[in-house]
DRENDRENKE-271165 format. One record per residue (C-alpha): x, y, z; residue number from 1. Coordinates in steps of 0.02 Angstrom, whole numbers. Each point is the difference from the previous one (the first is absolute). Layout:
% DRENDRENKE-271165
        x        y        z     k
        X        Y        Z   NUM
...
% end
This chain:
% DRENDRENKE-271165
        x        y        z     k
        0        0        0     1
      132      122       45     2
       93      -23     -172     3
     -167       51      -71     4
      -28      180      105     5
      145      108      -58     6
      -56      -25     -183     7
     -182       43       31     8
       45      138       87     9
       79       62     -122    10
     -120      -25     -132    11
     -131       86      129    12
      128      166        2    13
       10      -15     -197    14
     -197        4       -7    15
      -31      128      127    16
      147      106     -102    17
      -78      -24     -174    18
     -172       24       60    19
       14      156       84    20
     -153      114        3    21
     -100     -129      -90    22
       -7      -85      177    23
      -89      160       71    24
     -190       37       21    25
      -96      -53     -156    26
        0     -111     -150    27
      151      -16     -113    28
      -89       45     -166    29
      109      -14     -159    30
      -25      -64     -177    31
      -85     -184       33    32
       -5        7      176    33
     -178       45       50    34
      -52      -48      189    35
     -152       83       42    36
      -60      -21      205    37
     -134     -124      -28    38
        9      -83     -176    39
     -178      -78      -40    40
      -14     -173      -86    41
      -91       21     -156    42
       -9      -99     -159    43
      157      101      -76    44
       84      -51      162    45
      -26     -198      -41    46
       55       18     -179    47
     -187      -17      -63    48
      -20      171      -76    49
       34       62     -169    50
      149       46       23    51
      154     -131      -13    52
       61      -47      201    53
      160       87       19    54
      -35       15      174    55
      -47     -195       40    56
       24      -58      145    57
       95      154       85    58
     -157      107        2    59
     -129     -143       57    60
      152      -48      141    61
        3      212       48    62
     -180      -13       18    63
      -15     -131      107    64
      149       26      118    65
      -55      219       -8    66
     -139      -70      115    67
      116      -87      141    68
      163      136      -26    69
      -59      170      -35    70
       71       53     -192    71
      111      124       73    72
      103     -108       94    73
       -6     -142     -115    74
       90       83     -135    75
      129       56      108    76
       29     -194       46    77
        8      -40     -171    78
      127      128      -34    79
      113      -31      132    80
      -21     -178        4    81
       23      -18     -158    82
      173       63        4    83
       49      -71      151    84
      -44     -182      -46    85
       82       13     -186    86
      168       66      120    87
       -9     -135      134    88
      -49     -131     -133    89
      163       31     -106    90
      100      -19      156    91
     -108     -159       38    92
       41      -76     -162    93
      206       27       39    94
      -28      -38      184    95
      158     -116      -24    96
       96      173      -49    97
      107      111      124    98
     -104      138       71    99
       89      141     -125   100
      -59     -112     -162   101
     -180        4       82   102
      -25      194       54   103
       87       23     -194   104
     -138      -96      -83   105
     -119       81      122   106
       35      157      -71   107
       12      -59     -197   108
     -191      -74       43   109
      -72      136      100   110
       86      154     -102   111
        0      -64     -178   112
      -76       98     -128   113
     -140     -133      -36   114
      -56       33      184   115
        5      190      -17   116
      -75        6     -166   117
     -137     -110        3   118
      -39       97      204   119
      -15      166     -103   120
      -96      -88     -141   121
     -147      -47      136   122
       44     -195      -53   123
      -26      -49      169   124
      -39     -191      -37   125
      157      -10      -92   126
       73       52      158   127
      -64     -146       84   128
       38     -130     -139   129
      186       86       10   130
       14      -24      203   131
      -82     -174      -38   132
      161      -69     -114   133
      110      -30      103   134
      -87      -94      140   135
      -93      -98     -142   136
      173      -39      -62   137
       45      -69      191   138
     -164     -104       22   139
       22      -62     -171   140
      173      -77       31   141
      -42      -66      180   142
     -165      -89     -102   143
      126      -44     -152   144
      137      -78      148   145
     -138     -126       57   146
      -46       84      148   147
     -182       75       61   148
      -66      180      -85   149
       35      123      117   150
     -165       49       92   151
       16      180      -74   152
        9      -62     -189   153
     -165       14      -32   154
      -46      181       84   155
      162       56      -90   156
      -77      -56     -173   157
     -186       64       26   158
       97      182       54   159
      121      -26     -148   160
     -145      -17      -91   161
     -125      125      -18   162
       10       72     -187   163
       36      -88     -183   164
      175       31        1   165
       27      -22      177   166
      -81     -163       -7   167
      113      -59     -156   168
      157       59      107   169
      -35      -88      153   170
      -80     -161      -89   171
      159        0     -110   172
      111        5      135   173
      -73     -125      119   174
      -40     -130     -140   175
      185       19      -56   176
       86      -15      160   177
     -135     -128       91   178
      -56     -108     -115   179
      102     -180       -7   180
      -60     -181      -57   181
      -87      -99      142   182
      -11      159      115   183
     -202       12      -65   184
       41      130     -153   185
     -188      -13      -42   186
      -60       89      162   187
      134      141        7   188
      -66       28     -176   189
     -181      -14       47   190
       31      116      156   191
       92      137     -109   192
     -162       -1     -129   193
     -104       14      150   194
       71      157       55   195
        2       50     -161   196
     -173      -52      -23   197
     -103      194       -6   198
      114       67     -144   199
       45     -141     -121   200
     -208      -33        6   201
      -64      185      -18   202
      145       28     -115   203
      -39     -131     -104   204
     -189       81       -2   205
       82      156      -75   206
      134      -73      -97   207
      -67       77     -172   208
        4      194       88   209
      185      -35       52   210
       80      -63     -157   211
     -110      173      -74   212
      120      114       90   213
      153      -92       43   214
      108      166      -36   215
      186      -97        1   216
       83      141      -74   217
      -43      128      130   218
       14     -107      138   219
      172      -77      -64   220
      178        0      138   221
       63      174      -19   222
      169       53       29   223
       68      125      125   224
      207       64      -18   225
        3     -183      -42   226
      -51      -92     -157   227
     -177      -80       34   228
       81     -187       11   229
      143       58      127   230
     -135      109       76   231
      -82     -192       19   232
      136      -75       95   233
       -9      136      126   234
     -184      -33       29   235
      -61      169      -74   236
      -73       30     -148   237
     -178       57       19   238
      -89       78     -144   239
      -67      153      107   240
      158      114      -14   241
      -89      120      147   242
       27     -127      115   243
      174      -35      -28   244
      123       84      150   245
       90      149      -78   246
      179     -100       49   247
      -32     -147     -129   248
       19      130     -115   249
      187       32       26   250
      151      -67       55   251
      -62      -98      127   252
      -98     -104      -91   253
      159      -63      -80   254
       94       -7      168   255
     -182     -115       56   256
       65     -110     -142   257
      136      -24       16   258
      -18      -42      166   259
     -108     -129       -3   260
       83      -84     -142   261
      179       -5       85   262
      -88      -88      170   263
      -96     -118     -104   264
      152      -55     -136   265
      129       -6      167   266
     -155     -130       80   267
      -50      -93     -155   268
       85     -149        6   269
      -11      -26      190   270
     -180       17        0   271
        7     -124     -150   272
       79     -135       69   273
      -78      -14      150   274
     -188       62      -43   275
      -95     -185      -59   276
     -129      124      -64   277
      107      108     -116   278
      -89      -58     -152   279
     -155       61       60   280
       44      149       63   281
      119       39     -149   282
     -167      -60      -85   283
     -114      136       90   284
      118      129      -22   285
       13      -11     -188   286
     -209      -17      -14   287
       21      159       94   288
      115      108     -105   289
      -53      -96     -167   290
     -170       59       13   291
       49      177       62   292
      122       17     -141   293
     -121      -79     -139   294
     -136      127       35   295
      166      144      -21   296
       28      -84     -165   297
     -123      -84     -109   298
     -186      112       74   299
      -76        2     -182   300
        6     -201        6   301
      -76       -7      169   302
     -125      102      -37   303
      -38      -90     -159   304
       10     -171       79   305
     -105       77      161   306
     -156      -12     -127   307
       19     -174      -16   308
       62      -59      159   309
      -97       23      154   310
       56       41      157   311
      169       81      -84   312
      -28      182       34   313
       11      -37      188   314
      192       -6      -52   315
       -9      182      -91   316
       61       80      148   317
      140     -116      -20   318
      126       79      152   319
     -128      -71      117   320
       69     -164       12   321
      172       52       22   322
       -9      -70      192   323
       39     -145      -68   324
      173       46      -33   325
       14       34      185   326
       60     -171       78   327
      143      -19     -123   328
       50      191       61   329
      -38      -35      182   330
      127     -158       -3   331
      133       32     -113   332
       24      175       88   333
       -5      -81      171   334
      120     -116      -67   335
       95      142      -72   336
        9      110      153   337
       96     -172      101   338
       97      -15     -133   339
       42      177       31   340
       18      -33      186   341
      123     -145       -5   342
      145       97     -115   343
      -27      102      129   344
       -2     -104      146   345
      123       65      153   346
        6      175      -70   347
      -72      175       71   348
      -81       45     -157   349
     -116     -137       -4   350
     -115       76      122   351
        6      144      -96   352
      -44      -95     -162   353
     -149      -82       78   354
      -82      171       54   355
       53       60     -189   356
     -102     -166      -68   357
     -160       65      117   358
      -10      158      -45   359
       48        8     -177   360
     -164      -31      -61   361
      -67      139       82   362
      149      110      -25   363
      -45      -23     -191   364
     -181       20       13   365
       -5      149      107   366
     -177       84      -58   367
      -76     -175       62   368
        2       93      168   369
     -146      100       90   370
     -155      -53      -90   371
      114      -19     -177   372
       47      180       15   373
     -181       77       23   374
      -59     -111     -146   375
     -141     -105      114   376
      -63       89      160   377
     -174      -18      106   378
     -130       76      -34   379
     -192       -1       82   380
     -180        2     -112   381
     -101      183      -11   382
     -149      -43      136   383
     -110       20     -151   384
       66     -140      -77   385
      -73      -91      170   386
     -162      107       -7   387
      -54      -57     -174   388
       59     -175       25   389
     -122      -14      123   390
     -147       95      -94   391
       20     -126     -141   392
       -5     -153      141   393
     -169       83       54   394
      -75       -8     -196   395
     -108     -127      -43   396
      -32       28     -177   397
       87     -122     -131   398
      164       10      -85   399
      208       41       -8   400
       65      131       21   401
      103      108     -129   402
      151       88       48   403
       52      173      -87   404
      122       89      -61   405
       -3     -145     -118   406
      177      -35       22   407
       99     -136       80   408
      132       85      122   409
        3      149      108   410
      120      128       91   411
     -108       66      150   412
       85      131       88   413
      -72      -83      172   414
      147     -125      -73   415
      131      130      -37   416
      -54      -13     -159   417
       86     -196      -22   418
      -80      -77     -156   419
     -122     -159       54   420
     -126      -91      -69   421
     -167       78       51   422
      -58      -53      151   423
     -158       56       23   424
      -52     -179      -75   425
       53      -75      153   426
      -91      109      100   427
     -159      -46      -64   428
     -140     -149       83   429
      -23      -50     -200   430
       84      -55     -142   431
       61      149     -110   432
       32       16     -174   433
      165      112      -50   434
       89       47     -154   435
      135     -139      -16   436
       96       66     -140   437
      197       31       53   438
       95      163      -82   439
      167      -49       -6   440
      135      121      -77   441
     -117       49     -132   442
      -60     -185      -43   443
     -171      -46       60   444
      -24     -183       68   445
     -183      -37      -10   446
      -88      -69      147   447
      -59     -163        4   448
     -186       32       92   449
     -109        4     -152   450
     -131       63      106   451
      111      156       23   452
       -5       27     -169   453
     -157      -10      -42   454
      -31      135      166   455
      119      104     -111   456
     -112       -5     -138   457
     -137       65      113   458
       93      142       67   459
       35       62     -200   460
     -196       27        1   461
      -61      172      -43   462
      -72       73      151   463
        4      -45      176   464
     -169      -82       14   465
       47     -106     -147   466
      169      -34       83   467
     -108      -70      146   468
     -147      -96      -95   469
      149     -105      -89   470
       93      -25      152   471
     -159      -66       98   472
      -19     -123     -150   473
      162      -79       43   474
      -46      -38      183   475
       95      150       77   476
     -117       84      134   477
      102      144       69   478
      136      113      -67   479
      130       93      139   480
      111      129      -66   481
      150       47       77   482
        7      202      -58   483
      180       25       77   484
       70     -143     -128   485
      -28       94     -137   486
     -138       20     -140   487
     -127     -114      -14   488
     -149      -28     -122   489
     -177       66       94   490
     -115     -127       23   491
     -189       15       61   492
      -62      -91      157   493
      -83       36      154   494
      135       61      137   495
       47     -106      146   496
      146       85       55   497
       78      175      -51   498
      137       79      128   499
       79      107     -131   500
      122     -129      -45   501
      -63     -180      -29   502
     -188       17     -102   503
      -94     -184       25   504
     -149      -17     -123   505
     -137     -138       -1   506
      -11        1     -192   507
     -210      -29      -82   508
      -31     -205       27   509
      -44      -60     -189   510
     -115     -136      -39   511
      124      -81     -108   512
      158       -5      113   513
      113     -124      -52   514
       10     -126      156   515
      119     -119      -80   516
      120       27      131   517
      -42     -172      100   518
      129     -111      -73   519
       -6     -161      -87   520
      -88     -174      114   521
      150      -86      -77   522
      128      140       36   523
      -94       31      175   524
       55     -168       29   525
      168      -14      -53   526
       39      159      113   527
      -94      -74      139   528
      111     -154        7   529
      159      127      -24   530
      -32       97      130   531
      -58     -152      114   532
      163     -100      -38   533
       99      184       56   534
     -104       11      152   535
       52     -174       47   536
      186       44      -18   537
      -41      157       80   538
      -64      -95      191   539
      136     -139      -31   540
      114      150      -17   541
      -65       82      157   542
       25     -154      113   543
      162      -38      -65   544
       49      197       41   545
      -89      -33      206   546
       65     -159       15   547
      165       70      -49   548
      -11      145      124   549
      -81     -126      144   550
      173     -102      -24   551
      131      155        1   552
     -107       38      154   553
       41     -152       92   554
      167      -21      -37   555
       41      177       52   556
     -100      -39      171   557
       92     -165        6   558
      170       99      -33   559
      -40      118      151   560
      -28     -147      122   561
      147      -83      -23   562
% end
């Protein structure tokens, strides 16, 4: 146990540092990350709306656990744990290693550009399935080494697990590492699908509106001061260039490089003579970078083949999956850094080295720091935003609710003005229909809600009135406006709420709404078995987790007696 507190420690100082004011009062609103105090469970939730489920399960699991840990404070666990597991779990993985090689890969985990990216990016799932690697990694070789699946493995994979591509990384990685002839392959594989289960079905539902707008192109591995491939080996690469730190755009980025590449050469071959897993890992780390890189280089193919191939645009953000390079980094650099230590065994300067090894990362990736330099922050919702949340839960009348300015993201200057996508959606008791369409650098990426569209359509109408009339034919029973977003198209309704800044309209009911909504018995089913097979993993997951803490419980009571 002891071997194991100095490295979480650290990782908790490294979390604490990088978070900064996004750990203050409020929610951490940026880009994709949307947590709203009390997140309702509607239809769009469960992946059964119109729209295709980019959100299954980690908005149904918010939902659900918003009513036992208030929102607030949950996304400041996630945050912080987050960071602190993917930190403690690298050192777990090289728990053989001298205590310098664990705080260094510690720091390469917790202070990589991957982590800080995809924080300021809002990709908080990714997050997870990133902290999730390397303990899947560790409960995959104990399982491969003929020995019992650590307790943990399974609430590890379900947290790993809670988006598309955060399900494909920590699936990947656990079937890689765990699976082994006569160890029961068939139910590792069968668990992984389980937890799988909400997105692969509801995906599959809305397969035809993803390969639509798969969008490689814009999406591809960018490049910072490094060529998009070397960017790649570092674990950056993201295709928003706003939410790259302003240091991987100099020197440093090279100095990052070459850093990492001179630990992991100098530990290569003593990780790979001793590691009976280095094909796999080798294996997941070239899956990793391979699909990063292929995204960088061929996106016209991809997005041609995308038409054809379901389930490929999942891949168009293609630097998602580069946690799966992340084992072959964690060991050959802990291998690297003892390599290190032994030429300089006996010597003053090998102290010195070791501290050098911790803090380079950092040292290199300075505007990590403080909330990634002012880039994320906390922020709290307008009380209006409460006060017509709660008007609409008082309406009776039928219908969704549309959301204007008809535009996807916002800069509210309750938020410092930091870009996110709208979250009044989130706010609402009912499912809400919003322009889905992405501006990116000039290029337009259509949504993939054909619903949305069609509510476009509606709001090109002449006049208000007939704005409304088609609108009401498409099920949509209320319109809210947010006026300090920007222009938006009038509509006519009935107000329910009007403070000066959010307008809420109960649009004209029309005899020939369309209440195709309800989806299909056959689809109804197939999600109902999804989410039941999830839900299952979910309590098996949550006895494993109190069983686990019943046990460290004991033994530290048993610890104190004697």
């Amino acid at each position: 146990m002891r071997e194991r507190v100095v490295p979480t420690l650290w990782a908790g100082v490294l979390a604490v540092l990088m978070l900064g004011p996004a750990l203050g009062p409020g929610f951490v609103l940026t880009y994709d990350m949307v947590w709203v105090p009390d997140l309702t469970l509607t239809r769009d939730v469960l992946g059964l709306g119109s729209g295709l489920p980019r959100a299954v399960p980690s908005d149904a699991v918010v939902a659900v656990l918003d009513e036992i840990v208030p929102g607030l404070a949950l996304q400041k666990l996630v945050l912080v744990g987050a960071l602190v597991a993917a930190g403690a779990g690298a050192a777990e993985l090289v728990r053989d290693r001298s205590l310098a090689a664990r705080l260094a890969v510690v720091s390469l985990t917790v202070w990589s550009p991957y982590a800080a990216e995809r924080l300021w990016m809002g990709h908080w799932p990714m997050l997870l399935a990133y902290a999730a690697v390397p303990w899947l990694v560790v409960a995959g070789r104990r399982r491969a080494a003929g020995g019992p699946s650590p307790v943990w493995m399974l609430p590890v994979l379900v947290a790993g697990s809670l988006s598309a591509s955060a399900g494909l990384v920590a699936g990947a990685v656990l079937l890689a590492t765990g699976l082994r002839r006569g160890r029961r392959p068939i139910l590792l594989a069968v668990t992984v699908a389980a937890v799988n289960a909400p997105w692969l079905v509801t995906g599959l539902i809305h397969s035809s509106q993803a390969a639509a707008a798969s969008g490689f192109e814009v999406f591809a591995l960018r490049g910072d001061a490094l060529p998009a491939p070397l960017a790649a080996l570092s674990l950056a690469g993201i295709w928003n260039t706003s939410v790259v730190p302003a240091s991987r755009d100099g020197w440093l980025a090279w100095a990052a490089l070459a850093f990492l590449v001179t630990l992991a050469v100098a530990g290569f071959r003593r990780w790979w003579t001793n590691d009976e897993q280095r094909v796999a890992i080798l294996a997941l780390w070239a899956a990793g970078l391979g699909v990063a890189v292929a995204g960088w280089a061929a996106p016209q193919a991809l997005d041609a083949l995308a038409q054809d191939v379901p389930g490929l645009a999942l891949i168009r953000d293609s630097s998602r999956l580069l946690p799966l390079c992340l084992p072959l980094l964690i060991l050959t650099i802990a291998a690297g850094v003892d390599a290190l230590g032994d030429r300089l065994r006996g010597t003053a300067p090998r102290w010195a080295a070791a501290v050098v090894v911790a803090v380079a990362p950092v040292a290199v990736l300075p505007d990590a720091a403080w909330g990634l330099a002012g880039g994320i922050g906390a922020a709290d919702y307008p009380a209006e935003w409460h006060q017509a949340g709660a008007a609409l839960a008082e309406e009776s009348a039928p219908g969704d609710v549309l959301v204007l300015p008809w535009s996807a993201y916002r800069a509210p200057a309750w938020n410092a003005h930091r870009p996110v996508l709208d979250p009044l959606p989130r706010m609402l008791p009912r499912p809400s229909v919003t322009d889905g369409d992405l501006v990116i650098g000039g290029t337009t990426i259509p949504g993939e809600d054909r619903r949305a569209s069609s509510a476009a359509e509606a709001l090109a109408a002449a006049d208000p009135q007939a704005r409304a009339s088609a609108l009401s034919r498409l099920g949509i029973g209320y319109a809210i406006t947010d006026r300090t977003a920007g222009e938006a198209p009038r509509v006519a309704g009935e107000v329910v709420f009007d403070d000066g800044g959010l307008l809420l309209q109960r649009l004209p009911e029309d005899s020939d709404a369309v209440t195709a909504q309800e989806a299909h018995p056959a689809t109804l089913v197939a999600a109902t078995g999804a989410w039941a097979a999830y839900v299952l993993m979910w309590l098996v997951a949550t006895t494993s987790t109190v069983l686990l803490l019943i046990s460290m419980a004991r033994r530290r009571t048993a610890r104190v007696r004697d």
